[in-house]
C-alpha positions as CSV (number, residue, x, y, z in Angstrom):
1,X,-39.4,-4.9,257.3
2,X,-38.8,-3.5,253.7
3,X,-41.8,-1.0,253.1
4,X,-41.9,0.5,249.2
5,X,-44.4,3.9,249.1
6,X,-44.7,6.9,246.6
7,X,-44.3,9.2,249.6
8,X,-43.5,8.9,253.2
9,X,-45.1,11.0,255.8
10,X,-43.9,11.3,259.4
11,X,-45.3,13.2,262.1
12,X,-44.6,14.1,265.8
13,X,-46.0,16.8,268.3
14,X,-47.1,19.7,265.8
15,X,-44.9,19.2,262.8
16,X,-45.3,16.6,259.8
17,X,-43.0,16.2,257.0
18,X,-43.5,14.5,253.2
19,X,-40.4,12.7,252.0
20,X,-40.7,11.9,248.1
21,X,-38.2,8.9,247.4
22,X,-39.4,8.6,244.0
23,X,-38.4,12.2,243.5
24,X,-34.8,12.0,244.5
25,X,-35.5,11.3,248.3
26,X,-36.4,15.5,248.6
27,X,-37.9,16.6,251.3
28,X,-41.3,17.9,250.1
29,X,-42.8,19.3,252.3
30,X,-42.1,20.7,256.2
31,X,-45.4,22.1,258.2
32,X,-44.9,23.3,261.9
33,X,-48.6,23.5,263.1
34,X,-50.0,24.2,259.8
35,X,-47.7,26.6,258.3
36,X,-45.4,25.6,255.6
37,X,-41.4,26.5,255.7
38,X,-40.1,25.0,252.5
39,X,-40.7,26.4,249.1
40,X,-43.3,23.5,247.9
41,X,-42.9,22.1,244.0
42,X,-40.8,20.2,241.4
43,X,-37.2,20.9,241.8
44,X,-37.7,22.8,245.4
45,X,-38.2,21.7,249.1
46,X,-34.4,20.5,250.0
47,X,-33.4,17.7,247.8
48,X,-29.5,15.6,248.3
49,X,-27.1,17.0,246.8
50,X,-24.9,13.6,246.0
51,X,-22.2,12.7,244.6
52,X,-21.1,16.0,244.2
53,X,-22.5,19.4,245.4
54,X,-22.7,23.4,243.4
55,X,-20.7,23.3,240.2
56,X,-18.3,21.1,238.6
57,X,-16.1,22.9,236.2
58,X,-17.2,22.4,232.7
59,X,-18.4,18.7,233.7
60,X,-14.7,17.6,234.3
61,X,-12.8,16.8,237.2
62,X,-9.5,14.6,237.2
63,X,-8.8,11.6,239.6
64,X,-5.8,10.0,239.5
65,X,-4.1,9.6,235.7
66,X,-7.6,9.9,234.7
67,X,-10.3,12.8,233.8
68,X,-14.0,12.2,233.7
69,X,-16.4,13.5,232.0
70,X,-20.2,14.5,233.7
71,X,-23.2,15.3,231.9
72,X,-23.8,19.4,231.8
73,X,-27.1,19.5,233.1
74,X,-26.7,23.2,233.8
75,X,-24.1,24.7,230.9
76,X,-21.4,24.9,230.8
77,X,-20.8,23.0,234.2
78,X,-22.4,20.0,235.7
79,X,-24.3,20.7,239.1
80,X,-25.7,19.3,242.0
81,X,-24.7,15.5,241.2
82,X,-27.6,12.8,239.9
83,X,-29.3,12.2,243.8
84,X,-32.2,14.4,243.1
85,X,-33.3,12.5,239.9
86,X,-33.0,9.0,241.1
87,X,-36.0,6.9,241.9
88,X,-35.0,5.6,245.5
89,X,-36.2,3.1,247.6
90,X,-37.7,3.0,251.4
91,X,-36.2,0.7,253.1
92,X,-37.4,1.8,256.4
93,X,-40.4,3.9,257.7
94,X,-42.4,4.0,261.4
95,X,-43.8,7.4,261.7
96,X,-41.1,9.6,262.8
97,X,-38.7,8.0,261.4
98,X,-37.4,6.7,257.6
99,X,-34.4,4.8,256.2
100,X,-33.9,5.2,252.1
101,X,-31.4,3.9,249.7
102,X,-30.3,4.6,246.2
103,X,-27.8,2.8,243.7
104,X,-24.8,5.3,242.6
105,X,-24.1,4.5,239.1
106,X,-23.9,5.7,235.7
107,X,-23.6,8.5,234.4
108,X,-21.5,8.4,237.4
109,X,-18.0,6.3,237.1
110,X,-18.5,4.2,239.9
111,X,-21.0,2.1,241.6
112,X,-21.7,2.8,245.5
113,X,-24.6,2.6,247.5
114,X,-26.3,6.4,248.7
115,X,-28.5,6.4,252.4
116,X,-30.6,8.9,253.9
117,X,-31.7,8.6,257.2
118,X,-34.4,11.5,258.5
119,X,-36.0,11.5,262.0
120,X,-38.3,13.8,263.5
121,X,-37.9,14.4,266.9
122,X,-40.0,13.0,269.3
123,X,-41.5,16.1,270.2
124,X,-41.6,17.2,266.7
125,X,-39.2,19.9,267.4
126,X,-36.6,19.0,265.5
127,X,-35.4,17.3,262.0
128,X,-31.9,16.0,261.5
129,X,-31.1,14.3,258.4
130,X,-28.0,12.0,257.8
131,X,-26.5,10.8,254.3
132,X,-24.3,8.0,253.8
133,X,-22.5,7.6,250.6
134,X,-20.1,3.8,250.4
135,X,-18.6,2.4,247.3
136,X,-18.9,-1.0,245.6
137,X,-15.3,-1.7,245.0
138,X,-13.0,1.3,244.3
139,X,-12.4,4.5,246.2
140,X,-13.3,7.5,244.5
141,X,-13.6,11.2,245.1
142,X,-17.0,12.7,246.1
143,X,-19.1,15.4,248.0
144,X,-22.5,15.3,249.3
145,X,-25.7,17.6,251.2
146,X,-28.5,19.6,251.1
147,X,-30.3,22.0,249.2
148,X,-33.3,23.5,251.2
149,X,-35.3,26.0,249.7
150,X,-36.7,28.2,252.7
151,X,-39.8,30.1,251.9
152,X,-38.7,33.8,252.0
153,X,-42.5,34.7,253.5
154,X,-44.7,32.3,255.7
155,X,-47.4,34.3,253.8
156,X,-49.1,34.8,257.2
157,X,-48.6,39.0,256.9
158,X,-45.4,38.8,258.9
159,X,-41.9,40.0,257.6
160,X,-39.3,38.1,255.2
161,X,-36.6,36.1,256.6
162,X,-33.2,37.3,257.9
163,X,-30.2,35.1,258.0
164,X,-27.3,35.0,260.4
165,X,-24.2,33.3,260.1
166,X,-20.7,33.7,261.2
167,X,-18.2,32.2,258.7
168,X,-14.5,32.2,258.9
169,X,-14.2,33.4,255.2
170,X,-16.2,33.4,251.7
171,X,-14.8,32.2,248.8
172,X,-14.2,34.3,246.3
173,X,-17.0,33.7,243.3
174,X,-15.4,34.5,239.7
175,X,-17.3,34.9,236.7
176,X,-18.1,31.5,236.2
177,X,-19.5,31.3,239.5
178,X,-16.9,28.8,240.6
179,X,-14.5,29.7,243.4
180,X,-11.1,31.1,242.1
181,X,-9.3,29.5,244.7
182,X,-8.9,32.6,247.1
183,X,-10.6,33.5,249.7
184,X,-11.7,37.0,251.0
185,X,-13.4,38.5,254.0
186,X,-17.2,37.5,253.8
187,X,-19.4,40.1,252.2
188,X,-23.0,41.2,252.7
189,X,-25.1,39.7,250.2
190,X,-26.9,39.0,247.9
191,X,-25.4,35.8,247.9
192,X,-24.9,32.8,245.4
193,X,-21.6,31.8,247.1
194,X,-19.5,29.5,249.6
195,X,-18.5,29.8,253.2
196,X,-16.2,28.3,255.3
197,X,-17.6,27.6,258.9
198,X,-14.2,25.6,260.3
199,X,-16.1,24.8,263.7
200,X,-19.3,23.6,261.9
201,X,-22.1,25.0,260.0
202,X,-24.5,27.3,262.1
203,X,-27.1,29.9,260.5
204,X,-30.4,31.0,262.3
205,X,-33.1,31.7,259.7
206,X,-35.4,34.2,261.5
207,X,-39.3,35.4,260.6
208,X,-39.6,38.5,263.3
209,X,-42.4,37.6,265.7
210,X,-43.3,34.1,263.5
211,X,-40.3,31.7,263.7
212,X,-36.5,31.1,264.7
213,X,-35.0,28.0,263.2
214,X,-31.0,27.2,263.3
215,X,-29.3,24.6,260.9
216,X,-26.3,23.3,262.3
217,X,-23.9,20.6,261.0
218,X,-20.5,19.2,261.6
219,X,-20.0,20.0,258.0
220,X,-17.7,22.8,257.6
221,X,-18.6,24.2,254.4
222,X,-21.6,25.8,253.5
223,X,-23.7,27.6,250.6
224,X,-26.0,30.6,250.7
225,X,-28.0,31.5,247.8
226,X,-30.9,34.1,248.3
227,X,-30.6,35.6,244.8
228,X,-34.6,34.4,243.8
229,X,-37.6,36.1,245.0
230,X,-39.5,33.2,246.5
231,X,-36.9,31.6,248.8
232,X,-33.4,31.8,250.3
233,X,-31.0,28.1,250.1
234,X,-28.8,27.4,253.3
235,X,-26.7,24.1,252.1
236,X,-24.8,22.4,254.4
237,X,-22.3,20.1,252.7
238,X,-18.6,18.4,252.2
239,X,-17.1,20.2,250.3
240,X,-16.8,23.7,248.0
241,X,-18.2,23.7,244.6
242,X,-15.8,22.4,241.9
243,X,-14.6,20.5,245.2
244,X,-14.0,17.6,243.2
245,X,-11.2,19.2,241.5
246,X,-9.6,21.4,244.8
247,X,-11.0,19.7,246.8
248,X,-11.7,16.0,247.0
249,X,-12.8,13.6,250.0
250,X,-12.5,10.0,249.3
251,X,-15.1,7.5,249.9
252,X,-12.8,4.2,250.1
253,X,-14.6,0.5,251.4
254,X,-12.8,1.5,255.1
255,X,-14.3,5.0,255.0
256,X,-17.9,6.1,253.9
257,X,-18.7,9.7,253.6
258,X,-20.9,10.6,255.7
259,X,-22.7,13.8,256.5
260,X,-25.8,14.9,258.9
261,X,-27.7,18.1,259.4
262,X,-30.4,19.5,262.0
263,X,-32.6,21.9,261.8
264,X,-34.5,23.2,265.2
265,X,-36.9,25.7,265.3
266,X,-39.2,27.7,267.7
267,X,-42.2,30.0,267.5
268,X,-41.8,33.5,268.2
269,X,-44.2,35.6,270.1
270,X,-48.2,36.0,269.2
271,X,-47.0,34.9,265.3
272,X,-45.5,31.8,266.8
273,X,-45.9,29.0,264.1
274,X,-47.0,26.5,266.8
275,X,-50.3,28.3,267.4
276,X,-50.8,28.7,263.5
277,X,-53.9,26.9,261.8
């Protein structure tokens, strides 16, 4: 049964979570027994990145004989693909569970069909979210994932988060912020910059004595960007910034692109989220 809603809620054990599909299909909102874990308003909470992901060099990127143009919507590059400002449709929702859908089109050269799929666990443990990008007709090059903003503080007195990850190598970030093509021993951050994970994507986001929560992915590429005050970003996705230009995937009508994340979490001691109000 097709269901059409301004917002979707789905719940299970102590967690509930607000998809927005009229919003780009972001993720709104994440509360483990009361206590939020994504930074809430317009622009934030962990919207699809789709059909490309981080920067695209100066809006350009070259495909065959041909070079294409995007809109700049952060200057002088394009960034974060069209996803997040599309008006998508529910297709599917039961409670723990939602299916959504969104036309790929213009400004975008080709038409394709964009999914997301998010289920809560039946214990409301765990979220995993999948995204499905198929063309229309022809193959074309593109990237897709996730931008989550994680609240830095649970506000609840406890400390700010730490991160953990264990990536292969960082790109190197020039001036531009795009990657120069080399790649370096990772660095202590602040970041704003690209990892490669070969064997997947795995970070643990960590509030001492509150909550633990991993994000894992067969993705092996990931971004970290803790540069802002409020939050810190841990984006699993496809492909490298400007990966349309180094590095491009095809999405043909044999082979969809297809990308899925999951994010666990636990509470941690006496400041364990679960017991939160």
């Amino acid at each position: 049964m097709t269901t059409q809603t301004t917002t979707v809620r789905l719940a299970a054990g102590d967690t509930e979570v607000t998809v927005e599909p009229e919003q780009g299909c972001r993720i709104a909102s994440l509360r483990v027994a009361g206590t939020e874990l994504l930074l809430p308003g317009e622009g934030h909470g962990a919207f699809v990145m789709v059909p490309f992901c981080g920067r695209t060099d100066r809006g350009r990127f070259r495909s065959g004989a041909e070079t294409y143009r995007l809109p700049r919507n952060e200057p002088p590059h394009a960034i974060h693909g069209f996803a997040r400002d599309g008006r998508w449709r529910t297709v599917r929702a039961d409670g723990r569970t939602a299916a959504f859908t969104w036309r790929l089109g213009e400004p975008w050269p080709w038409p394709g069909t964009v999914t997301q799929l998010v289920e809560l666990a039946e214990d409301g443990s765990s979220l995993t979210l999948t995204l499905g990008v198929e063309t229309a007709s022809d193959s074309f090059p593109a990237q897709a994932g996730w931008h989550p903003w994680w609240r830095r503080n649970l506000g609840r007195g406890g400390s700010d988060v730490r991160v953990e990850f264990h990536p292969a190598w960082q790109e190197e970030r020039g001036p531009d912020h795009l990657p120069t093509g080399r790649r370096i021993p990772p660095r202590p951050g602040p970041w704003d910059d690209c990892f490669g994970m070969p064997d997947g994507v795995d970070v643990t986001l960590t509030w001492p004595d509150e909550l633990e929560l991993s994000i894992t992915s067969r993705a092996e590429w990931l971004v970290v960007y803790d540069e802002q005050e409020a939050a810190v970003c841990v984006e699993p996705q496809t492909g490298p910034p400007n990966g349309l230009n180094t590095h491009p995937r095809f999405v043909t009508p044999l082979e969809p692109l297809e990308i899925s994340t999951t994010w666990a979490w636990r509470g941690l001691g006496a400041g364990d989220a679960r017991g939160a109000g």
